[in-house]
C-alpha positions in Angstrom: -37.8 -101.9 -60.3 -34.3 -102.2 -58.5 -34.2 -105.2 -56.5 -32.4 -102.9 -53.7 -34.6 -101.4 -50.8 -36.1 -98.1 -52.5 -34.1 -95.2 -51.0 -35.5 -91.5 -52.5 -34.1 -88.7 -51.2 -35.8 -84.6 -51.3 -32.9 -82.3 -50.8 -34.3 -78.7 -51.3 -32.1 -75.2 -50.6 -32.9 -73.0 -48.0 -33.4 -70.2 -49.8 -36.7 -68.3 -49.3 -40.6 -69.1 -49.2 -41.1 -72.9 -50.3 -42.5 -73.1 -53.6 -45.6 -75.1 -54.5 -43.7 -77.0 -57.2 -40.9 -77.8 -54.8 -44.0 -79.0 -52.5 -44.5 -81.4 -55.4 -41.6 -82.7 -55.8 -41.3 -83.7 -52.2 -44.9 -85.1 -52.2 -44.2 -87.5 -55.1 -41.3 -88.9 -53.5 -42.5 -89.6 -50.0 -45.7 -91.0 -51.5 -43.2 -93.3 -53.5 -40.9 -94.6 -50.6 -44.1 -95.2 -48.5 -45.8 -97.2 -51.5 -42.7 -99.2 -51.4 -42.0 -99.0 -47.7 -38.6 -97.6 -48.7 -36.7 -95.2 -47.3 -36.7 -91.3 -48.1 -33.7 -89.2 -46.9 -34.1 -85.5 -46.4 -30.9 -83.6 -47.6 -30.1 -80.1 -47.6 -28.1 -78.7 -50.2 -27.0 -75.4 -48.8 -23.8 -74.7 -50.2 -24.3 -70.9 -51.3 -23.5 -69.4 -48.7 -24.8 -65.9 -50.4 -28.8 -68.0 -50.7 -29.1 -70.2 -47.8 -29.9 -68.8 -44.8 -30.9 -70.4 -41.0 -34.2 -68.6 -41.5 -34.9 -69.9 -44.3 -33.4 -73.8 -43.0 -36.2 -73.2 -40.1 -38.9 -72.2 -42.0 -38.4 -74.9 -44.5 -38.5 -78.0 -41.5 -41.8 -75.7 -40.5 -43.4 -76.1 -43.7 -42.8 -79.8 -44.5 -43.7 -80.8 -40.8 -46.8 -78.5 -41.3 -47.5 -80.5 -44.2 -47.3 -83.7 -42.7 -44.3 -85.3 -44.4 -42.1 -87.2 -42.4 -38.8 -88.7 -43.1 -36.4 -91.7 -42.0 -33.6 -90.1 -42.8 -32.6 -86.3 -42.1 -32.3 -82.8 -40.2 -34.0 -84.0 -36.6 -33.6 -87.8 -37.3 -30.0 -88.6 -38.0 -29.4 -91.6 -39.9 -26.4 -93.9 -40.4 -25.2 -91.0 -43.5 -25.4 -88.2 -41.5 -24.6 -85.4 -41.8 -27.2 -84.2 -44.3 -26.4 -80.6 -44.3 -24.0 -80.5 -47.4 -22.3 -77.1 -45.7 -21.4 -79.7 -43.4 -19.7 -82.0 -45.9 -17.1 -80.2 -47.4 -14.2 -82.8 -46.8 -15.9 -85.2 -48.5 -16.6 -83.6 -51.7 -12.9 -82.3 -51.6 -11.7 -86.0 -51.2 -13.9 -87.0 -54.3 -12.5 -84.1 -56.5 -8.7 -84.7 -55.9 -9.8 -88.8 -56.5 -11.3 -88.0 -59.9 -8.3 -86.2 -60.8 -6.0 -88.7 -59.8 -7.9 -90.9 -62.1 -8.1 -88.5 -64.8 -11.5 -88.4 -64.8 -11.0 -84.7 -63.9 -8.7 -82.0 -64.6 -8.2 -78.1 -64.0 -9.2 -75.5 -66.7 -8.1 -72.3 -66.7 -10.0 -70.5 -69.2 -11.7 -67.3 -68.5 -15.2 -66.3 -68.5 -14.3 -63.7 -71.9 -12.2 -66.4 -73.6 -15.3 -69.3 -73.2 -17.8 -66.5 -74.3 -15.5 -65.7 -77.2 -15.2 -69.5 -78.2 -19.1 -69.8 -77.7 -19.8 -66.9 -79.9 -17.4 -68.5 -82.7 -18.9 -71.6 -82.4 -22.5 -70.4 -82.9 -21.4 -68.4 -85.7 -20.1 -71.8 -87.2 -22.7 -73.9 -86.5 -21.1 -75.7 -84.4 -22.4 -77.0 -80.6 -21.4 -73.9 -78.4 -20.8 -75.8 -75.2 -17.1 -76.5 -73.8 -14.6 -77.1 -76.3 -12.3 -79.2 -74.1 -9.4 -76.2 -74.6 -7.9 -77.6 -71.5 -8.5 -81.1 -71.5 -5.3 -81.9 -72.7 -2.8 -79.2 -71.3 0.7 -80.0 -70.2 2.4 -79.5 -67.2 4.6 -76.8 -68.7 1.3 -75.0 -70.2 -0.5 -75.4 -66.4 2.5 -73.9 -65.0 2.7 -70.7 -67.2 -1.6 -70.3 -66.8 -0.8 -70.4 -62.9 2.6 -67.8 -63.1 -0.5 -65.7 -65.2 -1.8 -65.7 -61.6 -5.0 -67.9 -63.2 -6.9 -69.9 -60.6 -8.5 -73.4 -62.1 -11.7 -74.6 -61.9 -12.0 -78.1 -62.5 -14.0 -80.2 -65.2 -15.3 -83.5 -65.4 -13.8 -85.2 -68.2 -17.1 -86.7 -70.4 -16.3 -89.8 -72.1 -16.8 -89.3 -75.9 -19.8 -91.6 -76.0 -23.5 -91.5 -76.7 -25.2 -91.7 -72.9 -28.7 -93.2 -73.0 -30.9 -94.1 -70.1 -34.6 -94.9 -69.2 -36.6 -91.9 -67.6 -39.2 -93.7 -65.1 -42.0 -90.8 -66.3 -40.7 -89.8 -69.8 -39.2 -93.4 -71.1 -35.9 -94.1 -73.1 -33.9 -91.0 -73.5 -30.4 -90.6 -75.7 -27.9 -87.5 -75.3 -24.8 -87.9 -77.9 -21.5 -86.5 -76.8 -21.5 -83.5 -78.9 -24.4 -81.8 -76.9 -23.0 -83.3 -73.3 -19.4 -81.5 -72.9 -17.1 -81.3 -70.0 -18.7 -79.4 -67.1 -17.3 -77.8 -63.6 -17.6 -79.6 -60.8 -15.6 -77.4 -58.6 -15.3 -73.2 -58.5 -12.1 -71.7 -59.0 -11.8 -70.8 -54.6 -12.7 -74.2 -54.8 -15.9 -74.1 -53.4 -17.8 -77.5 -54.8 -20.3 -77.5 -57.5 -23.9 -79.1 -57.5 -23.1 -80.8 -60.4 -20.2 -82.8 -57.7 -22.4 -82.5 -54.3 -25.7 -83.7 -55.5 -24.7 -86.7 -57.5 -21.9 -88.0 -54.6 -24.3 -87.8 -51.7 -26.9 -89.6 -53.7 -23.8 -92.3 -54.2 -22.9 -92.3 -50.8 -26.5 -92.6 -49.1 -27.0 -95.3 -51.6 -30.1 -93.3 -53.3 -31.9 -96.0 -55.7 -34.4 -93.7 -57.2 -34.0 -89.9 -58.3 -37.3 -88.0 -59.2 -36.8 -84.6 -59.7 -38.4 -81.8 -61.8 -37.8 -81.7 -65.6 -35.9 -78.5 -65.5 -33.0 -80.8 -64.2 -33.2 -83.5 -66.8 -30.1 -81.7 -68.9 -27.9 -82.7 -66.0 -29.2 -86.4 -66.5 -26.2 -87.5 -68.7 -23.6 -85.5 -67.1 -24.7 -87.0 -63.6 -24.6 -90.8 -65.2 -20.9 -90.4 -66.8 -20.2 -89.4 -63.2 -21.7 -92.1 -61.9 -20.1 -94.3 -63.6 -16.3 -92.7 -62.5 -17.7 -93.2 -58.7 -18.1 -96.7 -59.6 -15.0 -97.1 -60.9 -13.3 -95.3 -58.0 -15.4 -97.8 -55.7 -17.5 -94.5 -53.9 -21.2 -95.1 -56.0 -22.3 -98.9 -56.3 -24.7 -98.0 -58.7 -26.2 -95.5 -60.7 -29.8 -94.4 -59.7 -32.9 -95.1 -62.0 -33.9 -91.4 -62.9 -37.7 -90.1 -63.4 -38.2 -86.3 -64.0 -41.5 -84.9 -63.3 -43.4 -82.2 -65.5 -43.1 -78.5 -64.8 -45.8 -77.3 -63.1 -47.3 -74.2 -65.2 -48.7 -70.9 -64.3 -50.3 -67.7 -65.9 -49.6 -67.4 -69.7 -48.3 -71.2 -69.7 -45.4 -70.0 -68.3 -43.4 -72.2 -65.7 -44.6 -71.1 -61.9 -41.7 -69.0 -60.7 -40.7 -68.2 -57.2 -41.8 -64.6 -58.3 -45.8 -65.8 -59.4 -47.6 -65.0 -56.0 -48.8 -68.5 -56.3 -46.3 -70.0 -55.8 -45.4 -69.9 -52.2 -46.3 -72.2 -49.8 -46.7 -69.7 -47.3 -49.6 -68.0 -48.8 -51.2 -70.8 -48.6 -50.9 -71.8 -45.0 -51.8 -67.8 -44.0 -55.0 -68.7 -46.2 -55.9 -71.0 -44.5 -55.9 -74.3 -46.5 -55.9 -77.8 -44.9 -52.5 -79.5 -45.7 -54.3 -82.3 -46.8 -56.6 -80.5 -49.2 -53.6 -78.9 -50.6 -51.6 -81.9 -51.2 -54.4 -83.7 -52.5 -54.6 -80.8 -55.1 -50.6 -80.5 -56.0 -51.2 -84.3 -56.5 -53.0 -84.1 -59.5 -50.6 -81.9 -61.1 -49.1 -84.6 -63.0 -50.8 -87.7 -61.7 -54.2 -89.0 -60.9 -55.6 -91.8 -58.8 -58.3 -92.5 -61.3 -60.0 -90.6 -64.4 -63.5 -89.9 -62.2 -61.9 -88.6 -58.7 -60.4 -85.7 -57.6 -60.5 -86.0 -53.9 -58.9 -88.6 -51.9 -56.1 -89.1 -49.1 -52.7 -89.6 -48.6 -53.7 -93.1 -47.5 -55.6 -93.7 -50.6 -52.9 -92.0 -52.9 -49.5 -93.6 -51.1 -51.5 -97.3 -51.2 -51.7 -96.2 -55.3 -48.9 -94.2 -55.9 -46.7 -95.0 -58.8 -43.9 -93.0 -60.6 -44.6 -95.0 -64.2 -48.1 -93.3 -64.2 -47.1 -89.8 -63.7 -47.9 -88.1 -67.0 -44.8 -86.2 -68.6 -46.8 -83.6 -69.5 -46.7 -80.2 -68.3 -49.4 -79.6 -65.4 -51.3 -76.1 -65.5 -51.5 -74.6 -61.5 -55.5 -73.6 -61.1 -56.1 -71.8 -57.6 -59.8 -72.1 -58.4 -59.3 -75.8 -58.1 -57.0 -75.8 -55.7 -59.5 -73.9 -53.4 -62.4 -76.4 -54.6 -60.9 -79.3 -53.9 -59.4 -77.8 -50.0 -63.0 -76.9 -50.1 -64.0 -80.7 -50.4 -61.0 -81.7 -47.5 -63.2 -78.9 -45.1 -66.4 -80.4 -45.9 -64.7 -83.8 -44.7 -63.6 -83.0 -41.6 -65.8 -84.1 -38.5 -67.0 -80.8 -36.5 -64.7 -81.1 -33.4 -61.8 -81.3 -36.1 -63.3 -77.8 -38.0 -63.6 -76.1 -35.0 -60.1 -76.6 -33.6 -58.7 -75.8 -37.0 -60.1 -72.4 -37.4 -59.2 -71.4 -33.9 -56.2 -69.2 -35.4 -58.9 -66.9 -37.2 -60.9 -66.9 -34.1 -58.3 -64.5 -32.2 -56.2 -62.0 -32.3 -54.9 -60.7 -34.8 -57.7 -62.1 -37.5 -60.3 -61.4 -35.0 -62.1 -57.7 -35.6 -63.9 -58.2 -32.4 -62.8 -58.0 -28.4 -61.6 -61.4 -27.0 -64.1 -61.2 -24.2 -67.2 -60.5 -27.3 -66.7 -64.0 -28.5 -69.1 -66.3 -27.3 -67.7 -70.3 -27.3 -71.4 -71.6 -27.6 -72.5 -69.3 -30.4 -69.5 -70.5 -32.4 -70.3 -74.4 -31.7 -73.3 -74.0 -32.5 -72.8 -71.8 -35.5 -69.9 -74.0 -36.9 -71.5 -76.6 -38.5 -73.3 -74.0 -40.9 -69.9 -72.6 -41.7 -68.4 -75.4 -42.4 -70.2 -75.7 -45.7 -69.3 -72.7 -47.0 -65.4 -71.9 -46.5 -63.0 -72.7 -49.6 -60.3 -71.6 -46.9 -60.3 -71.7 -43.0 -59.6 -67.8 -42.6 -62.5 -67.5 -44.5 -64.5 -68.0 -41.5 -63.9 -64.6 -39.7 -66.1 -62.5 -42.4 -68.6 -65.6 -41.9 -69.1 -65.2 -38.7 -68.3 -61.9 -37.5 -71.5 -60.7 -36.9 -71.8 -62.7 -33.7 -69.4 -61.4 -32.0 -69.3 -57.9 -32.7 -71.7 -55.2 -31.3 -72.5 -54.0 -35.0 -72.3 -55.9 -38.1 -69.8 -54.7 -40.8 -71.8 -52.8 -43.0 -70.7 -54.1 -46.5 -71.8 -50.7 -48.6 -72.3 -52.7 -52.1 -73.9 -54.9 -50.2 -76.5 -52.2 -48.7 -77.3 -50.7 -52.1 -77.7 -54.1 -53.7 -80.2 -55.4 -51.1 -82.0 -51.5 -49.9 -84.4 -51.0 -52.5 -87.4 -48.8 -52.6 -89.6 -50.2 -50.5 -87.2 -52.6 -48.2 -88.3 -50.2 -45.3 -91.7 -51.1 -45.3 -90.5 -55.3 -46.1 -88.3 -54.6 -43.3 -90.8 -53.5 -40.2 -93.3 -56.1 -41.5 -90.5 -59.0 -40.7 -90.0 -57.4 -37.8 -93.0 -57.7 -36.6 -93.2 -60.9 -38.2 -90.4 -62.3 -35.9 -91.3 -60.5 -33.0 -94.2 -63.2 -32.8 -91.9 -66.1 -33.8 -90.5 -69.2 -32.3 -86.8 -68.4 -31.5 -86.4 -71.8 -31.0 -86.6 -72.9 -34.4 -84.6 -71.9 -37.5 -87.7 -72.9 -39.4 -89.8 -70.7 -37.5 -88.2 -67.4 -38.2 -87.9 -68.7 -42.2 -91.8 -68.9 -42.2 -92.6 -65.2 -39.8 -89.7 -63.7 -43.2 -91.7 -66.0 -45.5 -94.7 -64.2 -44.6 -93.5 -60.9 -44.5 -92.2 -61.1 -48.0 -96.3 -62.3 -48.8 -97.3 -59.2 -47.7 -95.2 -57.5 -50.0 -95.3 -59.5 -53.0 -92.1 -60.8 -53.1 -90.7 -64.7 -52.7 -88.6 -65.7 -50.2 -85.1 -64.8 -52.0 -86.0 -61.4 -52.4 -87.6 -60.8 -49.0 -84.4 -62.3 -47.0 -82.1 -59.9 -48.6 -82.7 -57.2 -46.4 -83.4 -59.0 -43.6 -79.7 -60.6 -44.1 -77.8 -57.5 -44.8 -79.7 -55.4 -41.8 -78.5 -58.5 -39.2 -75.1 -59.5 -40.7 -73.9 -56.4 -43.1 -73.3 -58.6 -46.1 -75.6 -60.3 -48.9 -74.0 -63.7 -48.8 -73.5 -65.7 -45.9 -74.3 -68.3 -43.6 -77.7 -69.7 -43.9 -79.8 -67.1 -42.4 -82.6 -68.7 -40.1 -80.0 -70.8 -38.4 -77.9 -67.6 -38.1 -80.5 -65.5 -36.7 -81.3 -68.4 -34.0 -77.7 -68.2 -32.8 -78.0 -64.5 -33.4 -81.1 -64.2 -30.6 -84.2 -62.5 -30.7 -83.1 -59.6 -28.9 -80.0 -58.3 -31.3 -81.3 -59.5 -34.6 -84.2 -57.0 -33.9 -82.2 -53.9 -32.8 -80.2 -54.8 -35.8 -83.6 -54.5 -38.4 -84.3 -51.2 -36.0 -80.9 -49.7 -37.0 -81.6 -50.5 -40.7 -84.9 -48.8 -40.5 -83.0 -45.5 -38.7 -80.6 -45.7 -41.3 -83.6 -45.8 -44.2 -85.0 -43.5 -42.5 -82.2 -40.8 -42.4 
């Protein structure tokens, strides 16, 4: 560990719905500055002007402060480095190109895309490592001059020293690239226009960034970004070069890496679902990293108080919804009542809502709440749970009426009627004894004789408990409901 303050950094694009994997990659490294009560810097790389868009900038500051993450340094906060918007730092990465060039740690190139695929193809067909050959590494004035009267416009390389680069990875341990497979790389596009490979690497140098974890797909850069470092230090911009860890894809369908095109993947979907933030951070956790062999569910508390990068596990981490909605399902089981309730208020209205705003009834849904909290995976699955309340006719659910009308469920049906006509409305367990006895009559237990009863009051098979729902239901709808089952059986 660096003896230097921990300073992480998350510095996404603003380009679209976040992804769940990018989600990860932010969650890892706010867990890790708070664990070390360091300091994590939000940066925004938003240099392509053809990707990044202001919608998308909004949208992204939404769905991290939706999430819960907050930052020291960043969009909204300032901070001694500002600004953090890298469209806004264009002078600076200009000044660092011409320095490195100055030094010779960086020169023009002139080559064209068909002449570097030409050399690439000859070079496979040899054998030989296809990557930059270093054609203009070496070029004279004179030659410059005569590429430039050709009307050629330079982009310019990084010079790589011809030297083996080896480094420890904080997740995937000691790590060796030899020069051969690391060649000379733009840094800057022929209008001049800077490159990632230049931005990302100076603003971590100049915000003094002490620990880089970022996904694996970025772990080819890792050499290139060091021999940079190591110019910046030279040139007295970097003081030091960061301590790298690179964190396992997350996987979808097919063992394929989770795209921005899997539906999965996007943040949003989750939010208009309807999972807890916390639920779904607790999940995304665990793709790569555990808090301990025998628990799945635990807070950001409990996982920032444990959080280290040495125990994330290199390997690949498979996204399963089905867990991820288990484990939300857990977080909704955890909240106290008050908390549930206010939380599922967006599905409780317009434009969730199938009933009129002046049908629902605040004191059928307290009283109902507690019930559903048991049941939801998601929060917006609570309109289907509870609709029935608050609409003058339940949703009839036609599966559900052929699975539950059998021959015979007319006759099951007026015998609970009559049943509950007698019984204490009072008591949930009251109307499960008057259906108890009804299903006696007929010959059937309890599980068969509900069924009916259920889908006549609420239009579905499954669903909140029933006695409890029928209490909150009232005597005097729950039995014009069974009376417009009967009709129905009837006709």
């Amino acid at each position: 560990m660096a003896s230097a303050p921990v300073r992480v950094r998350f510095c996404p694009s603003p380009t679209g719905n976040p992804h769940v994997g990018l989600v990860r990659t932010a969650l890892f490294n706010w867990a890790f500055a708070k664990h070390h009560q360091g300091t994590l810097v939000f940066r925004i790389e938003d240099t392509d002007a053809a990707r990044d868009s202001e919608e998308s900038y909004d949208q992204l500051l939404d769905s991290l402060r939706w999430l819960g993450f907050d930052w020291d340094e960043g969009p909204e906060v300032g901070g001694p480095h500002a600004p953090y918007r890298q469209s806004q730092r264009m002078d600076i990465y200009q000044d660092v190109a011409r320095k490195l060039q100055d030094a010779g740690r960086a020169y023009p190139c002139y080559c064209s895309t068909a002449e570097l695929d030409a050399r690439r193809d000859a070079a496979r067909a040899a054998g030989r490592p296809s990557g930059y050959d270093g054609h203009c590494r070496d070029l004279t004035a004179e030659q410059k001059a005569a590429y430039e009267a050709e009307g050629r416009t330079p982009i310019i390389r990084f010079r790589m020293p011809d030297e083996t680069i080896t480094f420890t990875d904080l997740v995937r341990g000691e790590l060796t690239f030899t020069a051969e497979n690391v060649p000379d790389y733009g840094i800057v596009r022929a209008n001049g226009a800077p490159l990632y490979t230049l931005v990302n690497p100076v603003d971590d140098a100049l915000m003094e960034i002490t620990h880089v974890l970022r996904g694996e797909d970025l772990l080819s850069s890792t050499p290139r970004q060091i021999a940079l470092y190591k110019a910046l230090i030279d040139l007295g911009i970097a003081k030091e070069i960061p301590s790298f860890g690179h964190l396992p894809y997350v996987m979808g369908e097919g063992n394929k890496k989770l795209s921005k095109r899997d539906p999965e993947s996007s943040l949003n979907l989750y939010r208009e679902r309807g999972f807890l933030p916390e639920g779904l951070l607790n999940y995304l956790s665990l793709l790569g990293w555990s808090l301990a062999p025998d628990r799945d569910v635990f807070s950001m508390d409990e996982m920032v108080a444990a959080f280290e990068i040495s125990d994330v596990n290199p390997n690949p981490a498979r996204f399963d919804l089905k867990k991820c909605e288990a484990i939300n399902a857990d977080h909704i089981r955890l909240l106290d009542v008050k908390d549930f309730t206010e939380r599922c208020a967006p599905w409780l209205r317009a434009p969730f809502a199938p009933w009129a705003p002046e049908d629902f009834d605040e004191a059928k849904w307290q009283a109902v709440a507690p019930h559903a909290q048991t049941r939801l995976k998601v929060l917006s699955e609570i309109t289907d749970n509870v609709d029935f309340l608050f609409l003058p006719e339940p949703v009839r659910d036609e599966a559900s009426w052929a699975k539950a009308m059998k021959e015979g469920s007319d006759a099951l049906l007026r015998t609970a009627r009559e049943k509950l006509e007698s019984a204490d409305w009072t008591s949930a367990e009251s109307l499960k004894e008057a259906v108890l006895a009804a299903g006696e009559v007929h010959g059937l237990k309890l599980g068969k004789a509900q069924a009916p009863v259920r889908v006549a009051v609420t239009g579905r098979t499954i669903g909140l408990p029933l006695f409890e729902s029928l209490e909150i239901l009232g005597k005097e709808k729950t039995l014009a409901r069974i009376d417009a089952a009967l009709a129905r059986l009837a006709a």
